[in-house]
C-alpha positions as CSV (number, residue, x, y, z in Angstrom):
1,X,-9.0,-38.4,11.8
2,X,-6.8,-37.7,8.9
3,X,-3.4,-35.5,9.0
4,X,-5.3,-32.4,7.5
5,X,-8.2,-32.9,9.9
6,X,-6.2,-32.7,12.6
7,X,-4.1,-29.5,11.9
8,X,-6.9,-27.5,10.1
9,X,-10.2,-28.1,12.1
10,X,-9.1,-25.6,15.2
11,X,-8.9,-23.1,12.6
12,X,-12.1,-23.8,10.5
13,X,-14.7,-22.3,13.4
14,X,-14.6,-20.1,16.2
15,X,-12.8,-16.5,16.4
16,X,-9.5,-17.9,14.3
17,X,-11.6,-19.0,11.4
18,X,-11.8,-15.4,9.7
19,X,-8.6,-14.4,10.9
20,X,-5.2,-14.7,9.0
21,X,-4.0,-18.4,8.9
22,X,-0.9,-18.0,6.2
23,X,0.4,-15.1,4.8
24,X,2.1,-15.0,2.0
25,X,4.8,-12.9,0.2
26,X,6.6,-13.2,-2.6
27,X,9.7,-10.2,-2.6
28,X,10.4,-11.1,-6.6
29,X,7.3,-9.9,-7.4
30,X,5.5,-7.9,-4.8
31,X,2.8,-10.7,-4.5
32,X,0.9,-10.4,-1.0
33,X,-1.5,-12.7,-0.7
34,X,-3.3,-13.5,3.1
35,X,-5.6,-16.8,3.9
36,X,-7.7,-17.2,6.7
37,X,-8.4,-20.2,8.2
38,X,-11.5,-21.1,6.5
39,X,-10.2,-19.8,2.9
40,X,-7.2,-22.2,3.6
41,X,-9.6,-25.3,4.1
42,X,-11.4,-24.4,1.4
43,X,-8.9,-24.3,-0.6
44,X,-7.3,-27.5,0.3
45,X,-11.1,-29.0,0.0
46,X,-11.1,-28.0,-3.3
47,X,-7.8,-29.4,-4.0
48,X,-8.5,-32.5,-2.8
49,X,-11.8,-33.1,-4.3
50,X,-9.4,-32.9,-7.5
51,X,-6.7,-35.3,-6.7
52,X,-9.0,-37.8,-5.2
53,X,-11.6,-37.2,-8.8
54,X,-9.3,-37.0,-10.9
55,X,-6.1,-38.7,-10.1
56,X,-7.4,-41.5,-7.9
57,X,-5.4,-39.9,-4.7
58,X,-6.3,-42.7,-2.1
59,X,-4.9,-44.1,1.3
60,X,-1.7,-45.5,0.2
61,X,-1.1,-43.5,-3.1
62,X,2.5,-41.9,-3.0
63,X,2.3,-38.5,-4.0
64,X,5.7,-36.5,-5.2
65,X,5.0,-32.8,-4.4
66,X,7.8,-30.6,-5.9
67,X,6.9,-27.3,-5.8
68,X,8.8,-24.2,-3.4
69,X,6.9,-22.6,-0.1
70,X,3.9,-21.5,-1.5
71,X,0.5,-21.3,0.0
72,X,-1.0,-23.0,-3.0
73,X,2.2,-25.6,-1.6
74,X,0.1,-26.0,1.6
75,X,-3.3,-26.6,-0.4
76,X,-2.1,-29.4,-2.3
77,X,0.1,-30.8,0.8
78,X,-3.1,-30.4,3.3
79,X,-5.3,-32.5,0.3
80,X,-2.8,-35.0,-0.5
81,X,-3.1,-36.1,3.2
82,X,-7.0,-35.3,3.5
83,X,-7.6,-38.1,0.9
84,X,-5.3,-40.3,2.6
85,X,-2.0,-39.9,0.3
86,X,2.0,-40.3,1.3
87,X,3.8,-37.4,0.7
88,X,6.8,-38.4,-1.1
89,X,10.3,-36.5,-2.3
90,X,11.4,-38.8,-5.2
91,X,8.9,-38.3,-8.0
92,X,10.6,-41.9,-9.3
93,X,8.7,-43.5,-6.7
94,X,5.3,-41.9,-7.0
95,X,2.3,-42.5,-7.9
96,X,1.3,-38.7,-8.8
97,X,4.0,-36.1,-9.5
98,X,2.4,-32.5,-8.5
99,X,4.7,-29.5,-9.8
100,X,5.0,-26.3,-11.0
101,X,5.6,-25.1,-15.0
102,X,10.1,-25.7,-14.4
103,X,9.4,-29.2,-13.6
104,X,7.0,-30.6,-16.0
105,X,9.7,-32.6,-17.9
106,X,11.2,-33.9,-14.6
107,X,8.0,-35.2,-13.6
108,X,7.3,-36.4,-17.1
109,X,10.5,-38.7,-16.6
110,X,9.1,-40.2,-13.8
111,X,6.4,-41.6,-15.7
112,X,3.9,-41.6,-12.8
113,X,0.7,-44.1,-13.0
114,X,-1.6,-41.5,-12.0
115,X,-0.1,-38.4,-14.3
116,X,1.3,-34.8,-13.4
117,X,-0.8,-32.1,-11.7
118,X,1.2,-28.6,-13.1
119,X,0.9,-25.5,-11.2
120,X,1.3,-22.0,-12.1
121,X,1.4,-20.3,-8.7
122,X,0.0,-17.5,-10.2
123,X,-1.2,-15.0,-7.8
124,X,-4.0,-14.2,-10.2
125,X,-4.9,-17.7,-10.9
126,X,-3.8,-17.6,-14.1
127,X,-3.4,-21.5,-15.6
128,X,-0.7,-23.1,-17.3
129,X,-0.5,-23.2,-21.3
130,X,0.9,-25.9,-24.2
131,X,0.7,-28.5,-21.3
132,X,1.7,-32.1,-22.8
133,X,-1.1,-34.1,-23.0
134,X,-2.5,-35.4,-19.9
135,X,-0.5,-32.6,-17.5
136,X,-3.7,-31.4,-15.8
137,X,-3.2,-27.3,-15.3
138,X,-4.1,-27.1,-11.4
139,X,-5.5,-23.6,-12.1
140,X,-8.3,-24.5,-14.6
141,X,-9.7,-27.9,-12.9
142,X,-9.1,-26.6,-9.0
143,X,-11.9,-24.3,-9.6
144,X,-14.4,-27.1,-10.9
145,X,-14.6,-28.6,-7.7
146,X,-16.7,-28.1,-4.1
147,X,-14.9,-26.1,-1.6
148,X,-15.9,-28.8,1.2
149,X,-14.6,-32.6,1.5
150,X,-15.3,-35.5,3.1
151,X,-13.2,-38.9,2.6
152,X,-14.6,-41.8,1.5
153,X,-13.5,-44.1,4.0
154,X,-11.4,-43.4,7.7
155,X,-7.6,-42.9,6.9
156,X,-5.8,-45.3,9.8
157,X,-3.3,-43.2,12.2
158,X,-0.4,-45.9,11.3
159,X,-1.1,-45.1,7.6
160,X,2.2,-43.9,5.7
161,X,1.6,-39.7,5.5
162,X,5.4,-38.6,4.4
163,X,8.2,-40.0,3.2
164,X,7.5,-43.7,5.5
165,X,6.3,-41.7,9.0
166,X,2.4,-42.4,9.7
167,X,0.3,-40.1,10.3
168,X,0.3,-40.7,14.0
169,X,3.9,-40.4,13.9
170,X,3.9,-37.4,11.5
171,X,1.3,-35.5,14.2
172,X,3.3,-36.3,16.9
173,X,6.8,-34.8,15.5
174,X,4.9,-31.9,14.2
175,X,3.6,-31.5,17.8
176,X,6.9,-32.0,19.4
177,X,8.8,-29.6,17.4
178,X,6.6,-26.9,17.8
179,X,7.1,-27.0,21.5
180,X,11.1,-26.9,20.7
181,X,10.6,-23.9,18.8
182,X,8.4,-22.3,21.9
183,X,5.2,-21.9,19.3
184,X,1.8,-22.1,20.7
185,X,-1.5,-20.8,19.6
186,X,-1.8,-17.3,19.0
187,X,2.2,-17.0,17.8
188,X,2.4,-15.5,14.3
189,X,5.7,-17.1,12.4
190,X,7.8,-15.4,10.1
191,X,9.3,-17.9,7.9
192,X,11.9,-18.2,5.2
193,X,12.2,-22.1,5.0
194,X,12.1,-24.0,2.3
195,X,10.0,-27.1,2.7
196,X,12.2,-29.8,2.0
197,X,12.9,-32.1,4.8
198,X,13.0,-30.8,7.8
199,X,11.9,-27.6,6.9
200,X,8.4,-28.8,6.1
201,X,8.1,-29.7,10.0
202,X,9.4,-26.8,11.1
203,X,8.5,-24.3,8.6
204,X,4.7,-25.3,8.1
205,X,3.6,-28.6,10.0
206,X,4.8,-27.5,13.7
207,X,3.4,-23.6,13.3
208,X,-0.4,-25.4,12.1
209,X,0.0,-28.0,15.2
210,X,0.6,-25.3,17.7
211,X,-2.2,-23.4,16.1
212,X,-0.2,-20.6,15.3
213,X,-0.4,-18.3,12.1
214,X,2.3,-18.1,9.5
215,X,3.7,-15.5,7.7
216,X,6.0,-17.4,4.5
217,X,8.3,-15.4,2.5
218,X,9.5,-16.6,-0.8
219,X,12.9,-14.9,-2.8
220,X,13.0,-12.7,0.5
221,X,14.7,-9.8,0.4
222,X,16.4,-9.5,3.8
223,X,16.7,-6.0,4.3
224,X,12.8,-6.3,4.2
225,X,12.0,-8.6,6.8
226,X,12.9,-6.8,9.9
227,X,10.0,-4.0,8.1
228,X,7.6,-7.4,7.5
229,X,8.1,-8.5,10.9
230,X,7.1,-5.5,12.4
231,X,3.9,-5.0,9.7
232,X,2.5,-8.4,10.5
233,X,3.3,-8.4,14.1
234,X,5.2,-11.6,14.1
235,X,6.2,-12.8,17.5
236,X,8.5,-15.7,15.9
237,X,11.0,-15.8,13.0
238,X,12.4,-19.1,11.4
239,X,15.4,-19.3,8.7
């Protein structure tokens, strides 16, 4: 069973698949944007049917992802791991650089074998324009592809998921960390992390693993989060 697999499939059936998996808010711009369960598989389905078509994401292809807490974040994260891919930090060291429109030259730099996936994170979908050639704008190609994925071949639990840990070992943490943070199914999470190192555990891999929901705020505004709390009837805050 791959990483994704294992995090998403208690969400894609039963009573939790139509109800709210990640929530999304963006206080810089007002954005609002709420995922269920099967939408957020979908989407990750779809994004993975890219990478793996398109940029040859396979078990053992290293995979930078530089891009904020985002749910379109999650997407790409959840199909760089349902194809088989190492999540990496270092875009020097990877394969496939995936960011957003700020950090097209820095991925550029890198010189990646397998190119730049650029990402608007445009709440309307709107894609990226005056791309150098062979950036592939996220926003156009994501929609070419099925919303349903199987991999080609079984992912091994020992192999690498992020930054060296397996995915066994990846699971595991995620697991372990969620029950340090008292989360268990049916917690909703309000969340200001940034998904860098640790906070990618806590912030997004720990609250799927306990089967909880997540509420993410990005540029949050603090004097509006006791009012988003209390809207989106969080039982859990983090950050």
């Amino acid at each position: 069973m791959t990483l994704t697999a294992a995090l998403l499939d208690p969400f894609r059936s039963g009573p939790s698949a139509a109800q709210p998996l990640i929530t999304f808010y963006d206080d810089a711009t007002g954005e609002r944007i709420e995922l269920s369960g099967v939408t957020t598989a979908n989407w990750a389905a779809k994004a993975a049917n890219l990478l793996r078509d398109e940029c040859d994401v396979e078990p053992g292809t290293r995979v930078a992802v530089v891009l904020p807490a985002h749910w379109q974040t999650a997407a790409v994260l959840l199909a760089v791991w349902w194809c088989g891919g190492e999540v990496v930090a270092d875009p020097d060291s990877a394969d496939l650089v995936l960011c957003d429109a700020d950090r097209v030259d820095l991925a550029l730099a890198a010189d990646p074998a397998n190119g730049v996936v650029a990402l608007s994170l445009d709440a309307f979908g709107k894609g990226l324009s005056g791309l150098p050639a062979g950036v592939v704008d996220f926003a156009t190609e994501v929609r070419l592809h099925g919303d349903d994925f199987v991999p080609w071949a079984p992912v091994p639990g020992d192999a690498p998921a992020w930054a060296g840990a397996s995915v066994d070992e990846v699971l595991a943490a995620a697991r372990a960390r969620a029950g340090e943070l008292g989360l268990a199914a049916g917690s909703r999470v309000l969340s200001t992390l940034d998904w860098s190192d640790s906070g990618l555990t806590d912030g997004l891999l720990a609250v799927l693993a306990a089967g909880a929901s997540l509420v993410q705020v990005r540029n949050a505004d603090p004097a509006r989060l006791d009012r988003k709390a209390e809207s989106e009837r969080t039982t859990t805050r983090l950050g």
